[in-house]
Structures are given as structure tokens and as C-alpha cells.
ChimeraX commands (.cxc) that place a marker at each C-alpha (Angstrom):
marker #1 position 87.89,25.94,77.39 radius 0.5
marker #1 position 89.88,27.09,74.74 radius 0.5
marker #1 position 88.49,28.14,71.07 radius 0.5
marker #1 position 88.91,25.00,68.50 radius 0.5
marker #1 position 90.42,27.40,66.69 radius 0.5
marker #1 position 93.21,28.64,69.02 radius 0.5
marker #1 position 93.54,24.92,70.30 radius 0.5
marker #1 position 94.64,23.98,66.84 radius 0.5
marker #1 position 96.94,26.98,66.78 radius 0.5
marker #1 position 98.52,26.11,70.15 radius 0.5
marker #1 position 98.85,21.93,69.07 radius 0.5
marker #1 position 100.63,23.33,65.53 radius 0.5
marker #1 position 103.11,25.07,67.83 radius 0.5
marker #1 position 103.68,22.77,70.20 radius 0.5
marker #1 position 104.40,19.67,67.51 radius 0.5
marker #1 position 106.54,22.10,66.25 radius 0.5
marker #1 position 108.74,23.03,68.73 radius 0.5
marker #1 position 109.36,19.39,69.60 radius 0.5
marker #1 position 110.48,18.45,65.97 radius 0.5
marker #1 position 113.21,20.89,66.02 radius 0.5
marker #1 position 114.93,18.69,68.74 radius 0.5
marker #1 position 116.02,21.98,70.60 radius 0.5
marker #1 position 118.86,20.86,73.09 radius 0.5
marker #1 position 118.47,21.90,76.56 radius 0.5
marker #1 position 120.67,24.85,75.74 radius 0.5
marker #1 position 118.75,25.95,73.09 radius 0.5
marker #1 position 115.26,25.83,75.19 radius 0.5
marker #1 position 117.09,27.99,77.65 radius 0.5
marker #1 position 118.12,30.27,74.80 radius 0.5
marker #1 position 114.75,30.43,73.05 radius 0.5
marker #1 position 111.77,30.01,75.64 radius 0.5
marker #1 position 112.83,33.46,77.18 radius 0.5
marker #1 position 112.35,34.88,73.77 radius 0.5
marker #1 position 109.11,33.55,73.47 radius 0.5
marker #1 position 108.08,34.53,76.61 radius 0.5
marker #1 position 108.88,37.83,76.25 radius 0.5
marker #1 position 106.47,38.44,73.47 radius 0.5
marker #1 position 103.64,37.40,74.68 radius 0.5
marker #1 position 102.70,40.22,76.57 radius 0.5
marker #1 position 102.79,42.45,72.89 radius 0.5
marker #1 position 101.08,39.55,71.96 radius 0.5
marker #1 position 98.06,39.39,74.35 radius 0.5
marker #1 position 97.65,43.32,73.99 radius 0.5
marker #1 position 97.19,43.22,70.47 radius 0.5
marker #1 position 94.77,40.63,70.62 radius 0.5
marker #1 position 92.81,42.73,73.57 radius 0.5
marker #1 position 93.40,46.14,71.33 radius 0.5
marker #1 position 89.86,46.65,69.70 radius 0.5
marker #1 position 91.00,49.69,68.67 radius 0.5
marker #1 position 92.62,49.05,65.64 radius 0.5
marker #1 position 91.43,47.34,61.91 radius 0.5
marker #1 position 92.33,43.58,61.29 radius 0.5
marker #1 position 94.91,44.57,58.79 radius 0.5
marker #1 position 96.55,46.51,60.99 radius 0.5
marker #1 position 96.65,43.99,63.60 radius 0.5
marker #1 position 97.84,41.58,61.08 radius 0.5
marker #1 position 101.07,44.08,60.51 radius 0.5
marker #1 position 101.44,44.19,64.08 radius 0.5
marker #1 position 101.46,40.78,64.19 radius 0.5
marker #1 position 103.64,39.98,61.11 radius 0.5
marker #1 position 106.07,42.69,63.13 radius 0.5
marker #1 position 106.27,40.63,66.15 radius 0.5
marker #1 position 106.43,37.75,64.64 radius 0.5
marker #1 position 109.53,39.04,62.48 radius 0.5
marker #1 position 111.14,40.04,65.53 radius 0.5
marker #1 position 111.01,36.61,67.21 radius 0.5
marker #1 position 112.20,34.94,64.12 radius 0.5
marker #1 position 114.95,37.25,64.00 radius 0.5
marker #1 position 116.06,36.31,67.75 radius 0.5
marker #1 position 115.23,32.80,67.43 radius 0.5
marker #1 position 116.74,31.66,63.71 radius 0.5
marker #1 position 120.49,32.27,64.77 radius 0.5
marker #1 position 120.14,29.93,67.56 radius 0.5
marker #1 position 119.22,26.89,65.37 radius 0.5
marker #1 position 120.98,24.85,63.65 radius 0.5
marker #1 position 120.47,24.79,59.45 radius 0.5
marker #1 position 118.46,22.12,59.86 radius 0.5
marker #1 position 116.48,23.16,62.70 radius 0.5
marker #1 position 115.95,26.62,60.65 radius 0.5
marker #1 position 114.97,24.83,58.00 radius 0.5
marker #1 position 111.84,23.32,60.25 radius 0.5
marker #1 position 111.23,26.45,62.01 radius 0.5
marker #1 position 110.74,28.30,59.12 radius 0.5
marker #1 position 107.90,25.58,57.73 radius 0.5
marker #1 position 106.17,25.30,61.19 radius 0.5
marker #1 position 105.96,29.15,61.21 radius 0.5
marker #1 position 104.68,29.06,57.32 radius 0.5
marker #1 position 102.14,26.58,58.49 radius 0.5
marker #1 position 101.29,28.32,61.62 radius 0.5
marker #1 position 100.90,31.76,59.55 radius 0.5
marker #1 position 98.52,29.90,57.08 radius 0.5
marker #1 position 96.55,28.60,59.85 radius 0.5
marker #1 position 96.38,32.20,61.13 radius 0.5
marker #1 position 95.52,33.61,57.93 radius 0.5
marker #1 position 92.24,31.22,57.06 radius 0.5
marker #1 position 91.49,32.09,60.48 radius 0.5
marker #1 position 91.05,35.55,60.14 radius 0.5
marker #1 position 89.59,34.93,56.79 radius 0.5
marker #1 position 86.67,32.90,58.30 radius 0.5
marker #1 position 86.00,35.96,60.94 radius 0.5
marker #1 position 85.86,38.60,58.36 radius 0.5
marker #1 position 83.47,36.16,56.18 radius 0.5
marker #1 position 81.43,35.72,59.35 radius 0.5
marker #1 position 81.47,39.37,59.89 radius 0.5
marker #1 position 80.42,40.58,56.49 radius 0.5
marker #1 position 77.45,37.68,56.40 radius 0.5
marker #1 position 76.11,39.45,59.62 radius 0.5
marker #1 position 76.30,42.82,58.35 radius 0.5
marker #1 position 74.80,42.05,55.51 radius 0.5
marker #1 position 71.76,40.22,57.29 radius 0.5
marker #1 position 71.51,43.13,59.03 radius 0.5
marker #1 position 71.22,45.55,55.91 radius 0.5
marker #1 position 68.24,43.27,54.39 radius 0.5
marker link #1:1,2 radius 0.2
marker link #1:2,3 radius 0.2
marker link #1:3,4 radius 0.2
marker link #1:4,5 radius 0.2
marker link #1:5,6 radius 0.2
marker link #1:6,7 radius 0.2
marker link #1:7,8 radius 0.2
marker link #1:8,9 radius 0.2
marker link #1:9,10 radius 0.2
marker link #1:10,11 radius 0.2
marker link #1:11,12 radius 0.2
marker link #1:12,13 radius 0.2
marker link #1:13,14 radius 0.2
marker link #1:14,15 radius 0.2
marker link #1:15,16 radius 0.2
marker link #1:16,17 radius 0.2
marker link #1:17,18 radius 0.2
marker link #1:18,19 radius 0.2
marker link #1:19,20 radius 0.2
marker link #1:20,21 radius 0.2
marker link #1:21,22 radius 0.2
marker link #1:22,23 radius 0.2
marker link #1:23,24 radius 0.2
marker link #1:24,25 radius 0.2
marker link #1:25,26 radius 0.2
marker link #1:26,27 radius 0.2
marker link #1:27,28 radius 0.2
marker link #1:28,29 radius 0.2
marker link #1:29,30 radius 0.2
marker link #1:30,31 radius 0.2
marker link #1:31,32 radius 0.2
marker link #1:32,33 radius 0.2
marker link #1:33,34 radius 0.2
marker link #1:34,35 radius 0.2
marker link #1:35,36 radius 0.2
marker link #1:36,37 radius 0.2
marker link #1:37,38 radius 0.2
marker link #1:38,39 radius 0.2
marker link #1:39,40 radius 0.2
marker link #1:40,41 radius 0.2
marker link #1:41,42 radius 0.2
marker link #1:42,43 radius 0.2
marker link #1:43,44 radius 0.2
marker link #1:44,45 radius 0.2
marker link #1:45,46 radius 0.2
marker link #1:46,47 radius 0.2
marker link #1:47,48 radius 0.2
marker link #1:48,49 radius 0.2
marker link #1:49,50 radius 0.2
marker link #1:50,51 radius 0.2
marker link #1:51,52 radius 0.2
marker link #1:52,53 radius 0.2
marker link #1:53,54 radius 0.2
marker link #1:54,55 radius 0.2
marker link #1:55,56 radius 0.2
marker link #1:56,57 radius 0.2
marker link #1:57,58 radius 0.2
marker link #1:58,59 radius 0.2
marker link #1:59,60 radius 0.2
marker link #1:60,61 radius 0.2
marker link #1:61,62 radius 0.2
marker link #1:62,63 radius 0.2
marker link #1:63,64 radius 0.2
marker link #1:64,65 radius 0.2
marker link #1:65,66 radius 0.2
marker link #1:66,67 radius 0.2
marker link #1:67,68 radius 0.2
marker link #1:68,69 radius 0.2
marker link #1:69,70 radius 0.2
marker link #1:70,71 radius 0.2
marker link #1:71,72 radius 0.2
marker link #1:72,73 radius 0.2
marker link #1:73,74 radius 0.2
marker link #1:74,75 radius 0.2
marker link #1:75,76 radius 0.2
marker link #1:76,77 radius 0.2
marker link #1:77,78 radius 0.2
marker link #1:78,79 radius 0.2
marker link #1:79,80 radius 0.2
marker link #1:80,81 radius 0.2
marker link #1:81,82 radius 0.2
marker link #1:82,83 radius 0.2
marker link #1:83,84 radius 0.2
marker link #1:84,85 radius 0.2
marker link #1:85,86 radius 0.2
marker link #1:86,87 radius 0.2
marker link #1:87,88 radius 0.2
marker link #1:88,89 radius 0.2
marker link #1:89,90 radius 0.2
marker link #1:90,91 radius 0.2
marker link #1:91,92 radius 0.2
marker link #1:92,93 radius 0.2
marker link #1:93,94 radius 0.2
marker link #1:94,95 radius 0.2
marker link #1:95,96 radius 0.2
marker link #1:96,97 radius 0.2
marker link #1:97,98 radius 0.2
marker link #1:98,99 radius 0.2
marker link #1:99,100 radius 0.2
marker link #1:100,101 radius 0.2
marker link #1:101,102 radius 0.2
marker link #1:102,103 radius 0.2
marker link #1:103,104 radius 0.2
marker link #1:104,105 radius 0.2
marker link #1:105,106 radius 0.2
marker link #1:106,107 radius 0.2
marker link #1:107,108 radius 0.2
marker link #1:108,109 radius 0.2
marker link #1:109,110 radius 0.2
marker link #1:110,111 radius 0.2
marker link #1:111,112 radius 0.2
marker link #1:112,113 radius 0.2
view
């Protein structure tokens, strides 16, 4: 079962993509995109390596790059949605990540005392 957390994520994404109205065309234009950033997507995610922040401009990276690919195959309109789902979905992100590092630093500090 997925996290609540990610679920929300994935239903943000989802209502988005259907109110841009892609045309079949576009779907076949942007889904292949999409696709093809997952995998940079699911390694940073599995990379324990490296500091939130730096995952975070990893993230804002890949994200850039799929924006880049994806705006010039919308319409104004439709780049006008796209770019308010992905402020949404970047929000969502952020207060996400917020709430782990809160989590984090209440466990360290029961830990100290």
C-alpha cells in the first residue's frame, strides 16, 4: 500500500494531467518524457547517500528538465495549467519534506534528553 503521502502526490498528478486535455498526440509526445525520468527519479529517492537539500536540487534539476521537454508541446493554455499543477505538486512536495525533517529533529532530540 502506498504512503498517504505519496498517494496524494500521485492523485495531484494524475487530476492534473487530465485537466490539460492533452490530445492523443500530445500523450504520445509527453508520456515518453515522463517515462524516461523516472528511473533518475527512483534512484534519487533510493540514494541515501546524499543530504535532503541536495536531493531537493536534484530534484528541482529533473524536474526543470521535464518542464523544459514538456512546456513546448502544450498549448498556452495548457502551459498555463501545467505550470500551476507543477506549483501545487512542488508545494505538496515541499511540506512533505518539511514534516520529515520536523519528525527527524523531534527524534534526535528525544534521543539527546
Amino acid at each position: 500500500m502506498a504512503h498517504p503521502a505519496s498517494w496524494v502526490s500521485l492523485q495531484t498528478q494524475v487530476r492534473g494531467w487530465r485537466e490539460l486535455g492533452l490530445t492523443q498526440e500530445q500523450r504520445n509526445q509527453v508520456f515518453p518524457i515522463i517515462k524516461a525520468e523516472l528511473p533518475k527519479l527512483q534512484a534519487l529517492k533510493k540514494n541515501t547517500s546524499l543530504m535532503p537539500l541536495d536531493k531537493l536540487k536534484q530534484l528541482k534539476q529533473i524536474s526543470d528538465d521535464v518542464d523544459a521537454k514538456i512546456t513546448p508541446l502544450l498549448d498556452r493554455e495548457q502551459q498555463q495549467k501545467f505550470q500551476q499543477v507543477r506549483e501545487a505538486h512542488r508545494r505538496e512536495l515541499l511540506n512533505k519534506m518539511a514534516g520529515q525533517v520536523m519528525q527527524k529533529v523531534q527524534t534526535d532530540i528525544k534521543q539527546e534528553f
